[in-house]
C-alpha positions in Angstrom: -12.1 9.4 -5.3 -14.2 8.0 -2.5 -16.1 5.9 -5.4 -17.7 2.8 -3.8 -16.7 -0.9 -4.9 -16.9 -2.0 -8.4 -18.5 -4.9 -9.4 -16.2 -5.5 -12.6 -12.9 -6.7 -11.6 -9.9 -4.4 -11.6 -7.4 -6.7 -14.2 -3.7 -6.6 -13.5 -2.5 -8.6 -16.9 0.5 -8.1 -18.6 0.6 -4.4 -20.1 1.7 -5.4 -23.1 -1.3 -7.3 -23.3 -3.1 -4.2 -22.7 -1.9 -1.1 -23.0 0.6 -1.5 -26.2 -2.4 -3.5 -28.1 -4.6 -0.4 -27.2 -1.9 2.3 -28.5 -0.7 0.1 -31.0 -4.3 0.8 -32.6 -3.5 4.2 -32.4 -0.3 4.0 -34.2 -2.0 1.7 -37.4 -4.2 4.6 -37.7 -2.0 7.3 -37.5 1.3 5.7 -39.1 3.2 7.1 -36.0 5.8 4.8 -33.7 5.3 7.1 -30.6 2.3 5.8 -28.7 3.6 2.5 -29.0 7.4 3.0 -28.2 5.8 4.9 -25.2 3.8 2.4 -23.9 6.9 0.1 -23.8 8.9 1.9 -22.3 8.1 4.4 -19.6 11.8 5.9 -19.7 11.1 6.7 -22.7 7.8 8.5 -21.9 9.7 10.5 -18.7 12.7 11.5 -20.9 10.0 13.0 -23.8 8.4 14.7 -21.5 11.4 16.1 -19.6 12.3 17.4 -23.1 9.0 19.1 -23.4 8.9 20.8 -20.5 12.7 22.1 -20.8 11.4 23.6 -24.3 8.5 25.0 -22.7 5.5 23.4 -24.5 3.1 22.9 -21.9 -0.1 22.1 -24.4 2.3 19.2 -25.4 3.0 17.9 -22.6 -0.6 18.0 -21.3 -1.0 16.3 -24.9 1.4 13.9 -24.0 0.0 12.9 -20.4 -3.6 12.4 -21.9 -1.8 10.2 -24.1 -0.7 8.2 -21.8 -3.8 7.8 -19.7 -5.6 6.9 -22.3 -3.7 3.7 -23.0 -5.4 2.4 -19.1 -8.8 1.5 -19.9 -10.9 -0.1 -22.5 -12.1 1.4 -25.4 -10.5 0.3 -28.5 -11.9 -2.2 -30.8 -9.9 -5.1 -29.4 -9.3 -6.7 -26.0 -12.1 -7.5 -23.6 -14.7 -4.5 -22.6 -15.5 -3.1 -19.2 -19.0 -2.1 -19.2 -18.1 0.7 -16.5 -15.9 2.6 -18.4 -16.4 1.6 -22.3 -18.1 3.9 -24.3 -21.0 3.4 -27.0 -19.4 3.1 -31.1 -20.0 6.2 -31.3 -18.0 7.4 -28.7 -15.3 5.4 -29.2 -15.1 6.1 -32.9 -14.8 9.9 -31.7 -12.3 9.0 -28.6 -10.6 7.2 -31.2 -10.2 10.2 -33.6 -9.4 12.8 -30.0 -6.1 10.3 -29.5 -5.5 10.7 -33.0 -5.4 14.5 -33.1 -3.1 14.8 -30.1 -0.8 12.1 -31.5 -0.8 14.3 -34.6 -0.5 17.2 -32.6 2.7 15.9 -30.9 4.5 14.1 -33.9 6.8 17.7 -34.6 7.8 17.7 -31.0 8.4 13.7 -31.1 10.5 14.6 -34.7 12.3 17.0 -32.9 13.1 15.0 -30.1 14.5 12.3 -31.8 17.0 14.8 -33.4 18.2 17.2 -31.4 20.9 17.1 -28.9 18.9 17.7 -25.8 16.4 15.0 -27.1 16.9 11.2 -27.2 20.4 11.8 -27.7 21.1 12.2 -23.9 19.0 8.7 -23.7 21.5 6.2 -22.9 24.0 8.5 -20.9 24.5 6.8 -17.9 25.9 9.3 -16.1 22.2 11.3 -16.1 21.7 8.5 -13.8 24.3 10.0 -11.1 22.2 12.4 -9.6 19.3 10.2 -8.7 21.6 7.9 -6.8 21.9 8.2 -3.3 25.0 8.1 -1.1 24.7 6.0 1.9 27.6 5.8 4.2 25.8 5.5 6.9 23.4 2.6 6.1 27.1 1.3 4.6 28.4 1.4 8.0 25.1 0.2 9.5 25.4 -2.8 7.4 28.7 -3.9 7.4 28.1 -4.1 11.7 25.0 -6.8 10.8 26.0 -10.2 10.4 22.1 -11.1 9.7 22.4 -14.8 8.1 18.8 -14.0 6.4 20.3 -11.3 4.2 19.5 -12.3 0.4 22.4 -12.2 -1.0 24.2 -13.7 -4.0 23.9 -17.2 -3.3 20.2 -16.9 -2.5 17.3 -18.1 -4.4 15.4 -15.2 -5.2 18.8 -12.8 -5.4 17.8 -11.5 -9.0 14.4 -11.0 -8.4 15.5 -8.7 -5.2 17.8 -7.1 -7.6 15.2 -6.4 -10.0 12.6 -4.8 -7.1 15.4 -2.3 -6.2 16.1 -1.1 -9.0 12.7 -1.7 -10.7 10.9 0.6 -8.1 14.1 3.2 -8.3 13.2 3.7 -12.1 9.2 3.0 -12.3 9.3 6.2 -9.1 11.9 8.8 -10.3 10.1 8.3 -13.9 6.2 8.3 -12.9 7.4 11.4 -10.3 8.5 13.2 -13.2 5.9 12.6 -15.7 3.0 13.4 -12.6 4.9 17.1 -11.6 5.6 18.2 -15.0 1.6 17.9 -15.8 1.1 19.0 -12.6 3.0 21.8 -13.4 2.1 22.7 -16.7 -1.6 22.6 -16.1 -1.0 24.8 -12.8 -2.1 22.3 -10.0 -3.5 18.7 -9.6 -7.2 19.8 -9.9 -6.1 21.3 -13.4 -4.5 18.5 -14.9 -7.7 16.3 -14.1 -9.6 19.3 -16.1 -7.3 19.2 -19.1 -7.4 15.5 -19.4 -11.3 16.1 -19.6 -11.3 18.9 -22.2 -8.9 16.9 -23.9 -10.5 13.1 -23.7 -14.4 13.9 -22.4 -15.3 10.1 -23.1 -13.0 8.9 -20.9 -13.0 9.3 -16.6 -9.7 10.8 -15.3 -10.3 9.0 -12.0 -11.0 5.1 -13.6 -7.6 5.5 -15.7 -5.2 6.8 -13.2 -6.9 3.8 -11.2 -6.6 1.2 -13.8 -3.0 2.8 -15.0 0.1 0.5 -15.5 3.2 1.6 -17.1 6.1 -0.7 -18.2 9.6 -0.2 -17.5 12.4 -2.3 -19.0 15.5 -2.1 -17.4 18.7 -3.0 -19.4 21.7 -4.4 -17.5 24.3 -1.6 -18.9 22.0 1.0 -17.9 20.3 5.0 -19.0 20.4 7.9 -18.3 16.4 6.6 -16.3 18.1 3.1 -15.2 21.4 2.7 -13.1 23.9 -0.4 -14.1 22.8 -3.7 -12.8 24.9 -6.7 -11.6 22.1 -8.7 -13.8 22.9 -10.2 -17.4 20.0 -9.2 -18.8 16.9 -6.7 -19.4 14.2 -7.4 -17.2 11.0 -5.3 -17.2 9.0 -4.2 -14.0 5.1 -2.7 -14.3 3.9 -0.2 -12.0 0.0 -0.3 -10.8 -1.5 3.0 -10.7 1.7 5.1 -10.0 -0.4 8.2 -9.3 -2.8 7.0 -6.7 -0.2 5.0 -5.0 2.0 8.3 -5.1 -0.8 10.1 -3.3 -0.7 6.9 -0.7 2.4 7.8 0.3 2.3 11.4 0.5 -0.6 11.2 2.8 1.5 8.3 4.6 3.9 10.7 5.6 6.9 8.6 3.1 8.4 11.4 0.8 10.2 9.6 -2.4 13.6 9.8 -0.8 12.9 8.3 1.8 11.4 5.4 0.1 14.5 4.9 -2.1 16.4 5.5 1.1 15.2 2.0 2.4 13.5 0.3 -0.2 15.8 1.0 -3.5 19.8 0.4 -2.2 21.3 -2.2 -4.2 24.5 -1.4 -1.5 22.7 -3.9 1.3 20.3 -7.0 0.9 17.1 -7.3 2.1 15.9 -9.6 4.9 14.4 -13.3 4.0 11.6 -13.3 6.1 10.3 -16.8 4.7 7.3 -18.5 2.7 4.0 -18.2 4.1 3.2 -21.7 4.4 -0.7 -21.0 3.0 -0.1 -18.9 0.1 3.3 -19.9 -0.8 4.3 -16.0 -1.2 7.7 -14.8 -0.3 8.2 -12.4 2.5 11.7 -9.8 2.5 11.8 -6.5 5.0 14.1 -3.8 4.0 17.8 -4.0 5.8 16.1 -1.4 8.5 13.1 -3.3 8.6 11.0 0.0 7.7 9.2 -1.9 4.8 7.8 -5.2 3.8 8.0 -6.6 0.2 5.6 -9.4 -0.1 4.8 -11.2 -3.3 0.9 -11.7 -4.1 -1.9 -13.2 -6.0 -3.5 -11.7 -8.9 -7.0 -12.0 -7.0 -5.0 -9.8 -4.3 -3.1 -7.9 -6.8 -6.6 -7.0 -7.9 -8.3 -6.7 -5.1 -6.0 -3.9 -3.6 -6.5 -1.8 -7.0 -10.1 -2.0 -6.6 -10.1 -0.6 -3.1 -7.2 2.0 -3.6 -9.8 5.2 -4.5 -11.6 4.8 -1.2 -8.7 3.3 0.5 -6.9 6.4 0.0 -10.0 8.4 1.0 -10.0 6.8 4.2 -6.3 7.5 4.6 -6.7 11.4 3.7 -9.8 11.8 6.3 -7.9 9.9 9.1 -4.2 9.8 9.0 -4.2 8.0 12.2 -6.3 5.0 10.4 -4.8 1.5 11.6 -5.1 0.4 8.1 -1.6 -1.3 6.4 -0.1 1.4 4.3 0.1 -0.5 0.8 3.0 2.0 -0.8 3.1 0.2 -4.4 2.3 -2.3 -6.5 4.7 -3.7 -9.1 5.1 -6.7 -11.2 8.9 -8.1 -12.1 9.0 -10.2 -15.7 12.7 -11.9 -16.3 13.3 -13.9 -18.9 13.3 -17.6 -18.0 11.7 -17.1 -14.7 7.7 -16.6 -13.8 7.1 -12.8 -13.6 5.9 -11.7 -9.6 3.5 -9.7 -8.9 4.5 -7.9 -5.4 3.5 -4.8 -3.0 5.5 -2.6 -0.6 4.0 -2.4 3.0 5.5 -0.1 5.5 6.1 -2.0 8.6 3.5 -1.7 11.7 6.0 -0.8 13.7 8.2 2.1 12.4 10.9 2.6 15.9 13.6 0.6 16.6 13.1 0.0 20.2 12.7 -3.8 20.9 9.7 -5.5 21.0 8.8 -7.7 23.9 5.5 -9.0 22.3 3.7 -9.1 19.4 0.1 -10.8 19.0 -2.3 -11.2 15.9 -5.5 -10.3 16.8 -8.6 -11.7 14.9 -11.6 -11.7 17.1 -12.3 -15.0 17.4 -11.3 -18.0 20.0 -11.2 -21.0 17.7 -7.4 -22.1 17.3 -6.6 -18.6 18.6 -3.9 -19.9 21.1 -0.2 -20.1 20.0 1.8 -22.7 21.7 4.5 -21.3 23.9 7.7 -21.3 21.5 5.5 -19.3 18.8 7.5 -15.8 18.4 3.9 -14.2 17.9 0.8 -14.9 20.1 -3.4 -15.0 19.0 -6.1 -13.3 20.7 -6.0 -16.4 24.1 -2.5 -15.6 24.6 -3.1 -11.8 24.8 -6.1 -12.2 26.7 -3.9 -14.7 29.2 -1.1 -12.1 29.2 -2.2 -8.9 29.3 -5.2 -9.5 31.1 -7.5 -8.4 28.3 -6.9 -4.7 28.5 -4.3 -2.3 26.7 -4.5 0.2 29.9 -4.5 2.9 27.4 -5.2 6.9 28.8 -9.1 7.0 28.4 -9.4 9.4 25.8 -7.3 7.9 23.3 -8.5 4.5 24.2 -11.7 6.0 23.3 -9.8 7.4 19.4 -8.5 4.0 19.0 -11.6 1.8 19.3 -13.4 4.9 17.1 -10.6 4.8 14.2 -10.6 0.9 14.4 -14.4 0.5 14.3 -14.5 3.4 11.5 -11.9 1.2 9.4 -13.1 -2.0 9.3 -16.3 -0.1 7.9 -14.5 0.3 4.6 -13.1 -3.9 4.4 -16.3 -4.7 5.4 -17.6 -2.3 2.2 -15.6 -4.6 0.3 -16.1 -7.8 1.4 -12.7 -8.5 3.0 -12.5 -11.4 5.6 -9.5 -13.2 7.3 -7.3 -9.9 8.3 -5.3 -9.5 11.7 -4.6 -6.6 13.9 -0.9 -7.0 14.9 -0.1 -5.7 18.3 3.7 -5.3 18.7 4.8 -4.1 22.4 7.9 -2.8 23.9 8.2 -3.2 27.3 9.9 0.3 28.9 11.0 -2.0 32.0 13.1 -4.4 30.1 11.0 -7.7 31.6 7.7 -8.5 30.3 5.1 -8.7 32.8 2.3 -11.1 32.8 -0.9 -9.4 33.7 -2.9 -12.7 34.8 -6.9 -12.3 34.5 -8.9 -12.6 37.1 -10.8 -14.7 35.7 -11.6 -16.1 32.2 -12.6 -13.9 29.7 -13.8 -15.2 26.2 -15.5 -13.0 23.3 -19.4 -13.6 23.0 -20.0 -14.9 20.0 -23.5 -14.9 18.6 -25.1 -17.1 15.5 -26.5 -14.2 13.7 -28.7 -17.0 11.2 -31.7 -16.6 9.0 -32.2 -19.6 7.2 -33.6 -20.3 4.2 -34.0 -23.3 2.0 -31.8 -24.9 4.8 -28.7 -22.6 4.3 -27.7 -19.3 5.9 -27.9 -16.2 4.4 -24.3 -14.6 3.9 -25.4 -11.0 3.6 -25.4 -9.4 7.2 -25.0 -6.1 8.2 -23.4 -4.7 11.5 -26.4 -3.9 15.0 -25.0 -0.8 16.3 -26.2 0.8 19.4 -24.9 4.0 18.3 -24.0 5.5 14.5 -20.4 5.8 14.1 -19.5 9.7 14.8 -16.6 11.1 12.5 -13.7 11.9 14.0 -11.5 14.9 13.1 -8.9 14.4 11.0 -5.2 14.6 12.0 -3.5 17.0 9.5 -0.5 17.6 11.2 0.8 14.3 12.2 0.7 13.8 8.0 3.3 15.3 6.6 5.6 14.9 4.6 8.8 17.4 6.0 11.7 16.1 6.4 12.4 17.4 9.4 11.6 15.2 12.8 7.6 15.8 14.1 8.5 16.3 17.7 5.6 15.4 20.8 6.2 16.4 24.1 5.6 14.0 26.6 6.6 13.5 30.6 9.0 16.4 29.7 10.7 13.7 27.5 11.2 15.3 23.8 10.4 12.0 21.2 11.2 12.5 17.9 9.8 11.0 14.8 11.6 10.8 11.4 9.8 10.7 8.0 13.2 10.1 6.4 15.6 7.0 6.2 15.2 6.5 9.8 11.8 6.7 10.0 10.6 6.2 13.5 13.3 6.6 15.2 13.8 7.7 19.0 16.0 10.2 20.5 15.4 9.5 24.1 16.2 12.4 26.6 15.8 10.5 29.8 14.3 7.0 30.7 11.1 5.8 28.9 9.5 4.8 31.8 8.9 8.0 32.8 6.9 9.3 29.6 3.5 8.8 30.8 4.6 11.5 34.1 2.9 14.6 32.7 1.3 13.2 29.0 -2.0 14.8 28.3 -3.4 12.8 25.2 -4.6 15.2 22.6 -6.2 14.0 18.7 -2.4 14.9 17.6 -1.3 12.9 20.4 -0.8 9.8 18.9 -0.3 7.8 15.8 -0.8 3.7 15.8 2.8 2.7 14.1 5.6 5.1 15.4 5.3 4.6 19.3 2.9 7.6 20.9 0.5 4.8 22.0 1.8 4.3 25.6 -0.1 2.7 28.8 -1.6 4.7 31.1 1.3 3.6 33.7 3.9 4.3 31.1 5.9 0.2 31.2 4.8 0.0 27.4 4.3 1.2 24.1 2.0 -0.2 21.7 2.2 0.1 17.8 -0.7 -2.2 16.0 -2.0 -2.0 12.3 -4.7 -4.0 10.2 -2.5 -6.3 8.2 -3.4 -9.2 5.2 -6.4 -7.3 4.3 -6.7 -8.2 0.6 -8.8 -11.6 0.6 -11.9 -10.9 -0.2 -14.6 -13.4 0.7 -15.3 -15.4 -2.6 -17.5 -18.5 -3.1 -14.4 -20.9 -1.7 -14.5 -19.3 2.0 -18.1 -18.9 1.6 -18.7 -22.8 1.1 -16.0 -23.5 3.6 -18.9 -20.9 5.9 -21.5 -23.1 4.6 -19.8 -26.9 5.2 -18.7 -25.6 9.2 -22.1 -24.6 9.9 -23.5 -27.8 8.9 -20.6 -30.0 10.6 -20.6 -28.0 13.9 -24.7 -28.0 13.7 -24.9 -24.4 13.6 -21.7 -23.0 15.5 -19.7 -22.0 12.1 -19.4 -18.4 13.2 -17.0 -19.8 16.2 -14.1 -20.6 13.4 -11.7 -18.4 11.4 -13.5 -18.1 8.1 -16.7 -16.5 8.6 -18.5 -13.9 6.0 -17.0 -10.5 6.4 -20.0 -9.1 8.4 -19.7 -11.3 11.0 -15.7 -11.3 11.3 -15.8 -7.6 11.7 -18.3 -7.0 14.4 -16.2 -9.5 16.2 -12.9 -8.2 15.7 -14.7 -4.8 16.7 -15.8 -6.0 20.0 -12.5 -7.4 20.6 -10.6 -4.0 20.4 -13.2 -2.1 22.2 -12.6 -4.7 25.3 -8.8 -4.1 24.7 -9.5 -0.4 24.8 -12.2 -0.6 28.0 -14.8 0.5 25.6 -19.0 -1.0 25.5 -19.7 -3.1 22.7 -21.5 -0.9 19.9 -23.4 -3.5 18.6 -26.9 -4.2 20.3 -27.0 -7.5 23.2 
């Protein structure tokens, strides 16, 4: 991990494109079906390797998961090479020939398989499927009391694709979770199974294929013993993005697997139509308890977000309080006579379920940054006209905040990322928001930062600090993944937070208003998403996160830079789309004057 950016991009094409053309290779050579009837079909792969570990053949299995990794990146004689990660002839010839000895080495076992009764006999029993399902009278219940008229349900558009998420993520999880503990297992921890795919493949990198990973899943509508009945009348076929990494997302996220299904995978309830973002023309849906967001994406994004998962995830496991959006997956839904979607689960910003009073996208900037009055979400002006500029936070974790914020945008700014928002959502413990007029005007300085050459700026810019950034200790106990509630004390008030279906959710033991009475803010005192941020006064908690992080800044924006500076004469770094540097140092300064901190960037 912790690898910086690459310069080749991360591709997110088909996998049978990829993968099965790779394998496929592999099985001209070695007159075997099974690497390429695994790469199709990663029920397939689960169920072999739930055989071999029943039968007790680790080397197999460890075989078998090399196998499988190998298919990510590459290095056969076809398809288009990554210089990064392709070997010379030579070494491919001899990769070539290690894939071929474990396939060889695994053909008894995949004979046996085939035959026995414990083997692919057991495939198509649907009721294997039974225990993987999850009972649910309670979201049942919680339902059939909603009379929400955005629910996608039958008669809606995108109904089958919504269909086909469920259940797709259901399948492409309980399989990938399988394959991932049984090699765990069998090598005797993660650290080993990275050192057995080495000794096993030396030419290729362990941490560029479970990057670069995709498996395929097709999901028939009569079901497996991997794939539950659908209402749909016909297979469809979802792929999963690098199902290890984004495993290790959310287990550092706090999100165990059940809980996940819980909210994301019920084909009992419909999710919510949140709409079309005018722009990009992607579709929106929350989960019925509005945990997570399903948003459908760009292959530029889709890419983008693989690309920056190693140090993404780096950043996640040094500061679990980071603001950053937790990206959970990334999947892509083919069904036939329909354009396949590429999509990503997003845990919602804010994880309770008290109400929220307010909620504001923050940029940094002042241009067009005022929402008219019936806007449901307001822009920097209308927070700065509201709330009078300042969260009130207690000073020390005001303090955390703008350190955690700062120490986050270091890594979008690492990868060229521009155009993201910081949504601030507020609940107001009173019951009436209060407007917190200013006493006087307060806009952000923004200063032309231009060396000029040959008549255009220079796009490359780096951040003035007055201080270096100092590393703040990582929170390992608000990161876990029990089940049972984390509990903080505060004002005598016991709050407790739920990593399970109802994640987030408040037990109140007296009145809120009354939590800031005796709260002594400590580095496990709060977290940005599930409520713990609360003004010094105690009338409202504040949940925020860094959301629509995944454009980078390409030569479009950067001509767009280019044409305002020219048409304002010279005042392009006043308007939304400026080079990353520049929008992060001023998205910084804004949250240190929303957290009463100096700017750390030199006058």
């Amino acid at each position: 991990m912790g690898a910086g950016p690459s310069s080749a991009p991360v591709s997110v094409a088909p996998v049978a494109d990829k993968s099965q053309r790779r394998l496929g290779h592999l099985a001209d050579l070695t007159e075997s079906d099974l690497p390429e009837r695994l790469a199709r079909d990663g029920r397939l792969l689960a169920d072999f390797a739930l055989f071999l570990q029943e039968s007790g053949r680790q080397k197999e299995l460890l075989d078998l998961y090399a196998l499988d990794l190998a298919g990510a990146v590459d290095w056969s004689d076809s398809g288009e090479a990554r210089p990064a990660c392709v070997p010379c002839a030579d070494r491919r010839n001899k990769l070539i020939d290690c894939c071929c000895k474990l396939i060889e080495g695994l053909e008894s076992s995949w004979e046996e398989y085939q035959t026995s009764p414990e083997g692919l006999g057991n495939f198509d029993d649907t009721q294997e499927w039974m225990p993987h399902d999850l009972p649910a009278p309670a979201i049942l219940e919680e339902i059939q009391k909603s009379d929400d008229s955005r629910k996608v349900s039958k008669d809606h558009a995108n109904y089958a694709f919504s269909i086909a998420a469920m259940v797709g993520i259901h399948v492409s999880v309980v399989c990938s979770d399988l394959i991932m503990t049984w090699a765990n297992e069998a090598a005797g921890s993660e650290e080993a199974c990275a050192e057995a795919f080495h000794q096993r493949l030396p030419w290729l990198d362990f941490e560029t294929c479970i990057q670069e990973q995709v498996r395929l899943f097709p999901v028939p509508p009569i079901g497996s013993a991997y794939s539950p009945q659908t209402c749909l009348d016909k297979t469809f076929f979802i792929e999963e993005f690098a199902p290890r990494l984004f495993s290790e997302v959310r287990r550092y996220s706090g999100i165990s697997s059940a809980a996940y299904f819980d909210s994301v995978c019920r084909t009992d309830f419909e999710f919510i139509a949140f709409g079309t973002n005018s722009k990009s023309g992607e579709l929106f849906f929350f989960t019925y308890d509005h945990q997570y967001l399903i948003k459908t994406t760009s292959e530029m994004e889709a890419q983008t977000l693989v690309r920056m998962l190693p140090s993404y995830l780096d950043r996640l496991q040094q500061e679990p309080r980071s603001l950053l959006g937790r990206y959970l997956g990334l999947y892509r839904v083919h069904m036939e006579g329909d354009q396949s979607k590429l999509f990503f689960v997003m845990r919602s910003v804010t994880a309770h379920n008290l109400g929220i009073s307010h909620t504001y996208d923050i940029k940094g900037s002042v241009r067009n940054r005022k929402a008219e009055s019936h806007d449901s979400v307001g822009k920097d002006l209308n927070f700065d006209e509201e709330m009078g500029t300042s969260l009130q936070l207690p000073p020390e974790v005001a303090a955390e905040v703008a350190e955690v914020h700062e120490m986050d945008l270091e890594l979008l700014q690492e990868f060229r990322i521009m155009d993201f928002s910081l949504l601030l959502q507020i609940h107001d413990t009173s019951g009436t928001f209060r407007d917190i007029k200013p006493s006087c005007s307060v806009m952000l300085k923004t200063r032309a930062k231009r060396s000029w050459r040959y008549g255009l700026p220079l796009l490359k810019l780096s951040f003035r600090k007055k201080r270096s950034s100092r590393r703040l200790k990582p929170t390992v106990a608000s990161c876990s993944c029990d089940e049972n509630a984390q509990v903080a004390q505060a004002g005598g008030h016991e709050v407790k937070v739920r990593a399970g279906s109802q994640a987030g959710a408040w037990t109140r033991q007296g009145t809120l208003s009354t939590l800031h009475s005796s709260f002594t803010p400590t580095r496990q005192s709060w977290m940005p998403n599930n409520g713990t941020l609360i003004r010094k006064d105690g009338t409202m908690v504040y949940t925020m996160g860094l959301i629509d992080m995944l454009v980078p800044f390409t030569a479009y924006p950067k001509m767009q830079y280019v044409g305002m500076e020219f048409l304002t004469c010279g005042r392009g770094t006043e308007s939304s789309r400026v080079p990353p540097d520049f929008y992060c140092e001023r998205q910084i300064e804004k949250v240190h004057t929303m957290c009463d901190q100096e700017s750390p960037f030199e006058d």
